[in-house]
C-alpha positions as CSV (number, residue, x, y, z in Angstrom):
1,X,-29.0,-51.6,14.7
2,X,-25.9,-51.7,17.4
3,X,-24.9,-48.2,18.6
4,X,-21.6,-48.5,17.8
5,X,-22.6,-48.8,13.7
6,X,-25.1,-45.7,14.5
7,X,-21.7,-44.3,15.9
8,X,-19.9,-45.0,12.5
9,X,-22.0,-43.1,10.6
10,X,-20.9,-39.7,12.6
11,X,-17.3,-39.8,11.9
12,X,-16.0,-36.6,9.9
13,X,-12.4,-36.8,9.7
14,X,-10.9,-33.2,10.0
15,X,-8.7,-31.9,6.7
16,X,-5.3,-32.0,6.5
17,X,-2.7,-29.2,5.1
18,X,-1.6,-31.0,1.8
19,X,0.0,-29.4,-1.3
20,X,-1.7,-30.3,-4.5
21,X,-2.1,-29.2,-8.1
22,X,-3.4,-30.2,-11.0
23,X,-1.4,-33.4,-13.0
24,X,1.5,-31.8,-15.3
25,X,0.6,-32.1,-18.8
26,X,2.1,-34.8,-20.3
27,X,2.9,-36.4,-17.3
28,X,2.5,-40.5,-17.0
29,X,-1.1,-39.9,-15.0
30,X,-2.1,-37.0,-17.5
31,X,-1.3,-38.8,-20.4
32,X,-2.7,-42.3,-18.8
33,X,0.7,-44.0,-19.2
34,X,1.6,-47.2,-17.8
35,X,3.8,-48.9,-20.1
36,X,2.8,-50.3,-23.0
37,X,-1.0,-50.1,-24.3
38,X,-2.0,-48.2,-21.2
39,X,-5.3,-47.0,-20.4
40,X,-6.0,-44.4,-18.8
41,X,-4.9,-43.9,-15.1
42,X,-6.2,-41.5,-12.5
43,X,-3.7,-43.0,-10.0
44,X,0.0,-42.9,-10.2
45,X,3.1,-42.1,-9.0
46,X,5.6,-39.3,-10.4
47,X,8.9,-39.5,-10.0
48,X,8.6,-40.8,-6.0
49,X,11.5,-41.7,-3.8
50,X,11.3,-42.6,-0.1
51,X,14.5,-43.2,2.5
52,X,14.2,-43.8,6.2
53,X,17.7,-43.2,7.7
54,X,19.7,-42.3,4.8
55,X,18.2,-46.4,3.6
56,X,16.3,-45.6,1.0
57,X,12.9,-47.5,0.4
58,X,11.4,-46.6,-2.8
59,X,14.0,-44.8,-5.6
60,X,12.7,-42.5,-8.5
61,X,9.7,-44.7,-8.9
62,X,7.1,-43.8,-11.6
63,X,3.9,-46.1,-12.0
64,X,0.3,-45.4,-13.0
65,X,-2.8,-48.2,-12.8
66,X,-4.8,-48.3,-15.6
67,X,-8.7,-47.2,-14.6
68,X,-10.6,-50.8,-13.7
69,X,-7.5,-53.0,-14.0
70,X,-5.9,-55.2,-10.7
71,X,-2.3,-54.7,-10.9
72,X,0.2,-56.6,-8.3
73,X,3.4,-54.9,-7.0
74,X,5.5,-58.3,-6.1
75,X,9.5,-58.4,-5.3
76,X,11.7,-59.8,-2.4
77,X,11.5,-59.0,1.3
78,X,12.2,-55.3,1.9
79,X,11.5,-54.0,-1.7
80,X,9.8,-51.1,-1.2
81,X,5.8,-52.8,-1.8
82,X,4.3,-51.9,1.1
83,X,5.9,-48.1,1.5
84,X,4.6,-48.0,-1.9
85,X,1.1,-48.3,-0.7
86,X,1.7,-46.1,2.9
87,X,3.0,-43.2,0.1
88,X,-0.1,-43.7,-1.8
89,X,-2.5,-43.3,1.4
90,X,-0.5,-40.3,2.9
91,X,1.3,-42.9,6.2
92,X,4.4,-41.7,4.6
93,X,5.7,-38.4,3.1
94,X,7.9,-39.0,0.2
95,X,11.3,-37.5,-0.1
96,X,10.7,-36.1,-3.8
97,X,8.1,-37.3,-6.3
98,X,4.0,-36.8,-6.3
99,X,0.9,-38.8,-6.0
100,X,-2.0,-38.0,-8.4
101,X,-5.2,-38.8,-7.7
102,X,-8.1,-37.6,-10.3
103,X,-6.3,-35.8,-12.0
104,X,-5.0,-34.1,-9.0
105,X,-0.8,-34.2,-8.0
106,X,0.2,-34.4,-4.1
107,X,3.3,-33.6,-2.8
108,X,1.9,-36.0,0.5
109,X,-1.5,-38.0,0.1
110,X,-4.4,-35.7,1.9
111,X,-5.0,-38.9,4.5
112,X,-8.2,-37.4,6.3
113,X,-9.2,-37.1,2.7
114,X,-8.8,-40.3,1.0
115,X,-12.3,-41.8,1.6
116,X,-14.1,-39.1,-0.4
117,X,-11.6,-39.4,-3.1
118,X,-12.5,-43.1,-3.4
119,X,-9.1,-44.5,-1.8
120,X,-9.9,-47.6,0.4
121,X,-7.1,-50.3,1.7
122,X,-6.4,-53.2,3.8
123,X,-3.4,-54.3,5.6
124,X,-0.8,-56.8,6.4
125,X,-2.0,-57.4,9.8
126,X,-5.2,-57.2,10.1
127,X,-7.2,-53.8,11.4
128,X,-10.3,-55.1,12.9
129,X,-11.5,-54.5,15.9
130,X,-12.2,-58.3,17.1
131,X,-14.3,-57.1,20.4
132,X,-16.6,-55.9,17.9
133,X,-19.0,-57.8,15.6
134,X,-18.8,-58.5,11.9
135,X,-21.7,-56.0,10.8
136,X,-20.1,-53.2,13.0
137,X,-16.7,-53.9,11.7
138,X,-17.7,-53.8,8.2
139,X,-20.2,-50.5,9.1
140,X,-16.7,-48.5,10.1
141,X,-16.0,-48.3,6.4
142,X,-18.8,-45.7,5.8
143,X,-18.0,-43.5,8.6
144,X,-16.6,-40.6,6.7
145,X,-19.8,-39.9,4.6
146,X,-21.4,-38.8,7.9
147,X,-23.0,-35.1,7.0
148,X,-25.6,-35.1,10.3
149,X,-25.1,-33.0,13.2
150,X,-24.8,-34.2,16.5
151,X,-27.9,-33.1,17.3
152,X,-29.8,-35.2,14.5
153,X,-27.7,-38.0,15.6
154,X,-28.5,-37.7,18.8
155,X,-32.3,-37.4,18.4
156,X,-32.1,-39.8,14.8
157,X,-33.4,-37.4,12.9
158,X,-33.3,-35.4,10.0
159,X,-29.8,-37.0,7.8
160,X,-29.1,-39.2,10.5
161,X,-32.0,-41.1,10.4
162,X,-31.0,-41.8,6.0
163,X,-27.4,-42.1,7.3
164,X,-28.2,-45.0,9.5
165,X,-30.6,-46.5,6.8
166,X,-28.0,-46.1,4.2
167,X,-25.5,-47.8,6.6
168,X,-27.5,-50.9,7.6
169,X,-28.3,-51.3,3.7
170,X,-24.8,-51.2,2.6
171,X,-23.5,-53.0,5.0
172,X,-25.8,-55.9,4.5
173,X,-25.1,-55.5,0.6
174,X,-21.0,-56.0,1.5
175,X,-22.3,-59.0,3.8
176,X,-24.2,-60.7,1.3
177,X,-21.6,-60.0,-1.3
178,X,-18.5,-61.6,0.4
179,X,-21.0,-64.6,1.8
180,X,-20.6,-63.2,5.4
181,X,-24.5,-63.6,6.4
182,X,-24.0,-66.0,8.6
183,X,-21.1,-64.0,10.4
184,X,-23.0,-60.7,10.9
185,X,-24.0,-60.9,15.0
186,X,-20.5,-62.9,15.6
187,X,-17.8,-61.0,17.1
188,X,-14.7,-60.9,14.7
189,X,-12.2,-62.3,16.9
190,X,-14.2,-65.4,17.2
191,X,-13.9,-65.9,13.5
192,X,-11.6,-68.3,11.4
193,X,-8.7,-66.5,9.8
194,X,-9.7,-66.6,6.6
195,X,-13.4,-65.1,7.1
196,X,-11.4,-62.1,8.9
197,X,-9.9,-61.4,5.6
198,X,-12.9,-61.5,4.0
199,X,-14.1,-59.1,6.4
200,X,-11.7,-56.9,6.1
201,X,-12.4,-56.9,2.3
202,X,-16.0,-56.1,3.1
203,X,-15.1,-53.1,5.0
204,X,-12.3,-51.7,2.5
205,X,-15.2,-52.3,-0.3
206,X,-18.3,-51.6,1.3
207,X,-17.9,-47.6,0.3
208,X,-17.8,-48.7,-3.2
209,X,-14.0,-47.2,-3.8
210,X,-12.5,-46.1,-6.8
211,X,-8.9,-47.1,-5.8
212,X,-8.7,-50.3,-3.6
213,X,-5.3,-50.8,-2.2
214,X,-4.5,-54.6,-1.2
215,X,-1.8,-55.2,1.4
216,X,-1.2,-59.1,1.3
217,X,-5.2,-60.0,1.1
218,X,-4.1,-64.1,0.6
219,X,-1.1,-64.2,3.4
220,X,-1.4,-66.7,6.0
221,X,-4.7,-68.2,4.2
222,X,-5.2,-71.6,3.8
223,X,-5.2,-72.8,-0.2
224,X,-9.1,-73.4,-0.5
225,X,-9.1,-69.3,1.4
226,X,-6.8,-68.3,-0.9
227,X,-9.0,-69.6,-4.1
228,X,-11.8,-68.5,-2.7
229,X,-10.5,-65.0,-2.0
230,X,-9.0,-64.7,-5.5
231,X,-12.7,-65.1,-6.7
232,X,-14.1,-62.3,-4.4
233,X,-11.4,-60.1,-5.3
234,X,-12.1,-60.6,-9.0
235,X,-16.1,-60.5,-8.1
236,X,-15.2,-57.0,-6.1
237,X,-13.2,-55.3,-9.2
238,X,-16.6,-56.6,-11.6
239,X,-18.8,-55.2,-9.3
240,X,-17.8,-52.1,-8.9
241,X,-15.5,-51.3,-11.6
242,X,-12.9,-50.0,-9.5
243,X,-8.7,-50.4,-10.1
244,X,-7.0,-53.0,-7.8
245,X,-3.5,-52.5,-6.4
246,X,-2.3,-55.9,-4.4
247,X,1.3,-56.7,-2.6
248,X,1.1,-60.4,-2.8
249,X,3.7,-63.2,-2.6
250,X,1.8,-66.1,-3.9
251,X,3.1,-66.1,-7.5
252,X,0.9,-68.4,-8.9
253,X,-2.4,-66.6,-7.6
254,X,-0.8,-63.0,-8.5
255,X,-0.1,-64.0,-12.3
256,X,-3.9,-65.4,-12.9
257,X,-5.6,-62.6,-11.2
258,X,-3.8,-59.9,-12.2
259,X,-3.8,-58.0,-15.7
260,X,-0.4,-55.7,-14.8
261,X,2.7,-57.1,-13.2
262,X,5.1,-54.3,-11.3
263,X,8.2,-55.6,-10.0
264,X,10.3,-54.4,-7.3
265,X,14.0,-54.8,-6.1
266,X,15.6,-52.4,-3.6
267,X,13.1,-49.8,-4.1
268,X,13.5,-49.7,-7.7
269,X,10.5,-50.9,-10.4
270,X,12.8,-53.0,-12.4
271,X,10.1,-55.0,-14.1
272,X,6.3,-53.6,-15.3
273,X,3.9,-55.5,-17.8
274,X,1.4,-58.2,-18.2
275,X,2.0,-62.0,-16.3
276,X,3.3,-63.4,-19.3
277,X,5.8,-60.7,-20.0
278,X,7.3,-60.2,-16.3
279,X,7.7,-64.0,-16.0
280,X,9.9,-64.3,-19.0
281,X,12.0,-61.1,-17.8
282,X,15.5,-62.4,-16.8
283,X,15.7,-59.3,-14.5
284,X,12.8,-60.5,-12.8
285,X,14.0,-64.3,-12.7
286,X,17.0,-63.6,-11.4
287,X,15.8,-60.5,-8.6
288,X,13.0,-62.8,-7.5
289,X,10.8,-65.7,-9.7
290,X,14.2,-67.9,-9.3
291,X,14.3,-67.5,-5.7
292,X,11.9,-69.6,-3.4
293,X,9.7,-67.3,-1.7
294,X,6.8,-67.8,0.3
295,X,4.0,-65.7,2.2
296,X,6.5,-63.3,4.0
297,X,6.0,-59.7,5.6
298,X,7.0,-57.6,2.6
C-alpha cells in the first residue's frame, strides 16, 4: 500500500465552534416535511437566506430530502444551486435560517465535522489531486475516521495497522463498485474525463455517507458518460441507502433519475415535487424548462 493512502488514514480534522440545537418541534425536518407525501427527512433547510454584497443568493429558502430519495435542485445560471450546497457543507454561513442534520439544527454547518455525520460531496470542478493515483485519490475519502496515534502509525501498529486494512478493503470495494479496477495504479490526471468523475464519486462514496451532495456529477461528460454515470449514481443510492442531492442541467437525465424535483429562480425555490409535476408547472416553464439551457456553471 502507497504511503500517501497510509497517510490518509491519519487525518483528524480539528472541531469547529458551531451553534447547534436540537430541530424545533414541528419544524419541516422534525416533522419530515417536504411537500407533499414526504418521508421523513434528517436533512433540511429552515428558513435559509444567503446574500453576498447586499445580492442576495438564496432567499427564505426551506427544503428537506426525504431519507433514501435523490432529489435535484435545477434553475438558470446564478440561482442560488450551488450556494445551496456550500450552506449545507458549512463553505458558507447563512445570513438567517438553519441547517439540520439528524435531527440536529445549525446556525453554520460544523465543516470539520461533516464526515462523521455522514455528509460527503463532489464538486463542479473537479477536487482530485491528478499527481496522485486513482486508489490514493479514492483512499482520501476515509481519512477522518483515523483514531491511531502517531506513534502506532508510525510503527503500523496497534489501530493503525486495522486502519490501513480497513482502507485498502474499502477502497478496493469503491474501485470495484464504480468499475475502476483497471484505473487503480494510474495517476488521475492521465485519466479520460469521464473516469475522473467516476473517481471522484468513488471517493465522495467510499465512506458509505448518509447525505451525498452532487455538484454537476454529468457536466462536461460525453452522452454514453453521462448514461453510464446515471446508472452508478442510481447503483450508489441502492447500495447504500443513502439520500442524493444533485445540481444538474441535463433535464432529461435529472427528470429520470430523480424522485424530487426543487426548482430555483433568483434564490427563491419557486417549484418542489416529483418530474412529472415540476414539468407541467408554468412557473417552472417559463423560469427555466422553456429556455434552452445546456451544461453551464450554475
Amino acid at each position: 500500500m502507497s504511503t500517501l493512502a497510509r497517510t490518509a488514514v491519519s487525518y483528524r480534522g480539528a472541531a469547529e465552534g458551531d451553534s447547534l440545537s436540537p430541530a424545533r418541534p414541528g419544524s419541516r425536518a422534525s416533522s419530515g416535511a417536504q411537500g407533499d407525501g414526504a418521508k421523513s427527512a434528517s436533512l433540511a433547510l429552515e428558513g435559509v437566506s444567503l446574500s453576498f454584497g447586499g445580492v442576495a443568493a438564496l432567499r427564505d429558502v426551506d427544503l428537506a430530502f426525504a431519507d433514501g430519495s435523490i432529489t435535484a435542485v435545477i434553475g438558470p445560471n446564478g440561482a442560488g444551486k450551488t450556494s445551496l450546497i456550500n450552506v449545507i457543507t458549512g463553505v458558507y454561513t447563512p445570513d438567517r435560517g438553519r441547517v439540520v442534520i439528524k435531527g440536529r439544527s445549525y446556525s453554520r454547518s460544523p465543516t470539520s465535522r461533516l464526515a462523521s455525520l455522514g455528509v460527503a460531496r463532489t464538486f463542479q470542478n473537479l477536487g482530485l489531486f491528478k499527481g496522485l493515483s486513482t486508489f490514493d485519490n479514492i483512499a482520501l475519502g476515509l481519512s477522518f475516521a483515523a483514531r491511531s496515534t502517531i506513534v502506532e502509525q508510525a510503527l503500523g501498529v496497534g489501530r493503525a495497522r486495522a486502519e490501513v486494512a480497513r482502507t485498502r478493503r474499502k477502497t478496493d470495494e469503491a474501485l470495484e463498485h464504480l468499475h475502476l479496477e483497471s484505473y487503480r495504479d494510474r495517476l488521475v490526471g492521465s485519466l479520460p474525463y469521464g473516469v475522473q468523475k467516476r473517481i471522484e464519486l468513488a471517493r465522495a462514496s467510499v465512506a458509505e455517507p448518509h447525505f451525498l451532495l452532487l455538484d454537476e456529477p454529468l457536466a462536461g461528460m460525453t452522452m454514453d458518460d453521462k448514461v453510464e454515470m446515471t446508472a452508478f449514481i442510481r447503483s450508489v443510492r441502492s447500495r447504500l441507502g443513502a439520500t442524493i442531492v444533485l445540481i444538474e442541467h441535463d433535464i432529461g437525465l435529472v427528470m429520470s433519475l430523480s424522485d424530487r424535483v426543487a426548482v430555483f429562480d433568483y434564490g427563491r425555490k419557486i417549484a418542489e415535487g416529483t418530474p412529472a409535476e415540476v414539468q407541467a408547472d408554468q412557473a417552472v416553464i417559463d423560469a427555466y424548462l422553456g429556455v434552452p439551457h445546456a451544461d453551464e456553471e450554475a
